[in-house]
N, C-alpha and C positions, 0 to 999 in steps of 0.2 A: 386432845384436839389435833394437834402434829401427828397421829400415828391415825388418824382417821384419815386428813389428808393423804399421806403417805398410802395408805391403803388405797383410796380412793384413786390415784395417781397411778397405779398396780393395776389395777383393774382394767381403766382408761388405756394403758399401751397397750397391753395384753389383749383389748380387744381391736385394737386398731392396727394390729401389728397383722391379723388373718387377712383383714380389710385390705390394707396396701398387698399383700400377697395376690389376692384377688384381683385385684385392679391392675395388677403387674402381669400375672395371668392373662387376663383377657387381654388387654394392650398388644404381647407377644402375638397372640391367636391375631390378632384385626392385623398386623404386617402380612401385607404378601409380596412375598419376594420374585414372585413371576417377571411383573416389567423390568424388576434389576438383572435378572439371568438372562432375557430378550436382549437387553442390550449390552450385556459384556460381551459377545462375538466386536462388533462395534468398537467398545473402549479400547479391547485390545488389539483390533489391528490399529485404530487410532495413533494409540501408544506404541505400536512397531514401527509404523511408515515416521513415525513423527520425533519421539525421542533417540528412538535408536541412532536414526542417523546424526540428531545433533549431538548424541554421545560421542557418537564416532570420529566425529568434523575434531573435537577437542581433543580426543586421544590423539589425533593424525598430527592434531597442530603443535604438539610437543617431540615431534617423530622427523626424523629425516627421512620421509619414504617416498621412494621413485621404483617404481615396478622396474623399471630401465636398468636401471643401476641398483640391482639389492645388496649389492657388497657394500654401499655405504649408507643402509638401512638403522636406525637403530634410533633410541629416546636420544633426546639432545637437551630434554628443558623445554624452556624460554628462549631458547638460542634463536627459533624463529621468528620472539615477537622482538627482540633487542634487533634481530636484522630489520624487520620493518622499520621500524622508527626512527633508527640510527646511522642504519648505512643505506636506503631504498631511498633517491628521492623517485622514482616513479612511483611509489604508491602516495607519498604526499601529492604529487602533479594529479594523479588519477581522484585522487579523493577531491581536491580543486575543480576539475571536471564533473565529476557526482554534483557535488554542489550546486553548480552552477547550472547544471539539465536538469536536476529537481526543481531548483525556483524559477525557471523560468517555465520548464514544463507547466510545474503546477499551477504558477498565477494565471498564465493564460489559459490553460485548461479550463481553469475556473471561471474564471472574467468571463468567456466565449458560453462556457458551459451554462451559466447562469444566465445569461444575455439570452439563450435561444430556449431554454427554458419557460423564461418570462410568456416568451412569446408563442410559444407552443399551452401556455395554459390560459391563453384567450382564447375566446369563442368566433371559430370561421369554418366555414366548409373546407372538410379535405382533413380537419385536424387530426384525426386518427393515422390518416396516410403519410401526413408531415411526421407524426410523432415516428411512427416508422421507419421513414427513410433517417430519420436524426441520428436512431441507433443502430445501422448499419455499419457504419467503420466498428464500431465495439464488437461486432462480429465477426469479423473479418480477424483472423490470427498474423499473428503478429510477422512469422515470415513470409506469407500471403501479402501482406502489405508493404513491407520492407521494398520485395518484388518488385509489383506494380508501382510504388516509384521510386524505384532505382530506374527503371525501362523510364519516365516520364522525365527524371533528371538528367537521362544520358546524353553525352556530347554532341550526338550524331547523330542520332531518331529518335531523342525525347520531344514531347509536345513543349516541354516548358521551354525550353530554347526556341523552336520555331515558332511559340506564341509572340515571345520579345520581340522578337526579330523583327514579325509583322507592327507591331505595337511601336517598334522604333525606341524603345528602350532600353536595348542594348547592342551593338555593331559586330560583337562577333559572337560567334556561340560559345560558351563557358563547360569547363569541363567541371562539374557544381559537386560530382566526388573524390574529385582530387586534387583540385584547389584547395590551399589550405583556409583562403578566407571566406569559404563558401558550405565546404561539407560538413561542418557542423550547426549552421544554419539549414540545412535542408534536411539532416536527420532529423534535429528538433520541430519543423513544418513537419514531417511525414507523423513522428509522436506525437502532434499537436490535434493532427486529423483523427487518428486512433482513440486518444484519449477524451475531446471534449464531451462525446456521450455519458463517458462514465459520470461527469458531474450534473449531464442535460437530464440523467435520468433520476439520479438522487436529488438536483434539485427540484426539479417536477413534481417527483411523489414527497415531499416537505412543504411546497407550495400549496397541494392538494387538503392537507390538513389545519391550511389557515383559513378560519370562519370568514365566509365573504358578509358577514355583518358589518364585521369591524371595520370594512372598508366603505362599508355605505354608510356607517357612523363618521367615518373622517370627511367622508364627500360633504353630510350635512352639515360639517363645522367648518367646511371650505376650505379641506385640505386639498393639495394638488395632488397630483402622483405622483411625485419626486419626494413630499413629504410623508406618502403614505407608506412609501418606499422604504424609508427611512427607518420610520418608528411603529411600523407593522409588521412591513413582510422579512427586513434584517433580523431583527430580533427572533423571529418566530423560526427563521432558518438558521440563528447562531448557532447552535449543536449540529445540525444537521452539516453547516459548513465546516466545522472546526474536524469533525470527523473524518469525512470525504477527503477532508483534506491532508490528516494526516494518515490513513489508506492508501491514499493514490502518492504522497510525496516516498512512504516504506515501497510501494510497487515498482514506482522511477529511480528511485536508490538503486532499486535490483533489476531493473531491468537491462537487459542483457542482447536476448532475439534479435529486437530492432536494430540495431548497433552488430551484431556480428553478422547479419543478414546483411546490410549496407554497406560496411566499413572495414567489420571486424577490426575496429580499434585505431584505423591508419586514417591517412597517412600520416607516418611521422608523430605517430601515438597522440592528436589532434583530437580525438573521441574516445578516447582508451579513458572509459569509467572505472572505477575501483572496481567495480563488480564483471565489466572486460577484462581488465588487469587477474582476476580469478582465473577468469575459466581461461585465459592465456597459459597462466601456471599450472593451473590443476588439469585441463585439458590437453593442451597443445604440449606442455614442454612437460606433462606427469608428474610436475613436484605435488605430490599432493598434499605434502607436508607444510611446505610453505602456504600453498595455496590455501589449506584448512586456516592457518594461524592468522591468512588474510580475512579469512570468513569470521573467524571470530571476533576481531576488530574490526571487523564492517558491523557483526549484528550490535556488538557492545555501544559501536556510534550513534545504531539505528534506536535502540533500547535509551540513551541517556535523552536523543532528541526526543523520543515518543515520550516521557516521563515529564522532560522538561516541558514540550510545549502544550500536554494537556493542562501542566499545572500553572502555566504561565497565562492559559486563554481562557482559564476557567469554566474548563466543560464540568456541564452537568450544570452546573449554577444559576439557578432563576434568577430571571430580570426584579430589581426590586422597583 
């Protein structure tokens, strides 16, 4: 009976074994490798514009290298991240700076963003033309804006001083970029102007995808708008905010333009962000070594917040 089985069991691979060939066969035949070889031109510049250079930022950042000075060229280590940490307090000052123009950037970004949002996805005449004019500053490049106000904050023929003046809110004219209690508030107004589209337009199109039922379901159980507000449209925008928001907070980390357009770092290193503090060294004075070692401990800052506060705000995770 066993060597029936046995045979029988012989037989049964044996013929299943052409079978799986077969079916291996055609599987291979049905791949078509066309769209893959379409877009390796793509991958691969991708991967040159993209990797290469952050390869390179890391090799730099272990290197004493100044085009200036190539006679004291050469690997050093660590040497460049032990100087950060240990002997630099302008990069701690500078990263205190960062901080403090990301959160404030981004709250009010937000807040404003969301606020004009709201009200660009009501129904009134014109609304296509409001939605328009909202995201104009978002077009406007960044030393195009810098620009037009610096000319608006200046001592001597900017409007904003001769608005006060009229206004009677303030007796003399203020020099608002070089005062120290002042240029860093008017940097952050001109980013302020820049950036609120960026979250008018994300939350806009978030807004767009909440069923207007739901909201004619809360009016018949006599909710206000402050309540509908709450437990409708919050929720339904939570990812969409959490996101936005950590985008625009990596964006204001690194942004740069605005701030050397303006200031470039001064007076008195008052606006000298970590990422000013960069292109100071890697630009202006050619350390590019140093400069990289900064870069790397900027991204590694950027990389621990991005990790921590997706997992701290629970993107992705449905309301239960």
């Amino acid at each position: 009976m066993s060597t029936t089985n046995q045979a029988y069991s012989k037989k049964t691979a044996s013929a299943a074994i052409p079978a799986q060939r077969s079916l291996l066969k055609r599987s291979r035949e049905k791949i078509n490798y066309t769209p893959y070889l379409l877009i390796l031109p793509a991958i691969v510049l991708i991967a040159g514009f993209l990797f290469y250079p952050m390869v390179n930022v890391f090799f730099y950042s272990l290197q004493n290298y100044n085009p200036a000075k190539p006679y004291y060229n050469g690997f050093i280590g660590l040497d460049n991240f032990v100087d950060i940490l240990t002997k630099d307090p302008l990069f701690y000052s500078s990263l205190q700076i960062s901080l403090k123009w990301v959160a404030i950037e981004v709250f009010f970004q937000l807040v404003f963003g969301l606020g004009i949002a709201l009200l660009l996805h009501q129904s009134f005449k014109a609304r296509a033309l409001f939605r328009s004019i909202a995201i104009l500053p978002w077009a406007v490049s960044g030393v195009i804006t810098a620009t037009m106000w610096s000319l608006l904050f200046n001592e001597h023929m900017g409007l904003v001083n001769d608005l006060l003046l009229k206004l009677g809110i303030i007796e003399h004219k203020i020099a608002w970029m070089a005062d120290m209690n002042t240029v860093f508030p008017s940097v952050v107004l001109t980013e302020l102007w820049r950036g609120i589209p960026f979250f008018t337009i994300t939350m806009l199109a978030a807004l767009q995808t909440i069923p207007s039922d739901l909201y004619e379901s809360a009016t018949v159980d006599g909710a206000g708008k402050w309540k509908s507000f709450l437990h409708i449209t919050l929720p339904f925008l939570k990812n969409s905010i959490i996101l936005s928001t950590l985008l625009r907070s990596v964006w204001e980390f690194n942004n740069v333009d605005m701030i050397f357009a303006m200031t470039g770092g001064g007076p008195a290193n008052i606006t000298t962000t970590l990422t000013m503090y960069v292109a100071n060294q890697a630009i202006v004075a050619q350390n590019f070594g140093y400069g990289s070692a900064l870069t790397v401990v900027g991204f590694f800052i950027l990389l621990a917040f991005a990790v921590s506060y997706l997992k701290l705000s629970g993107f992705g995770k449905e309301e239960k």
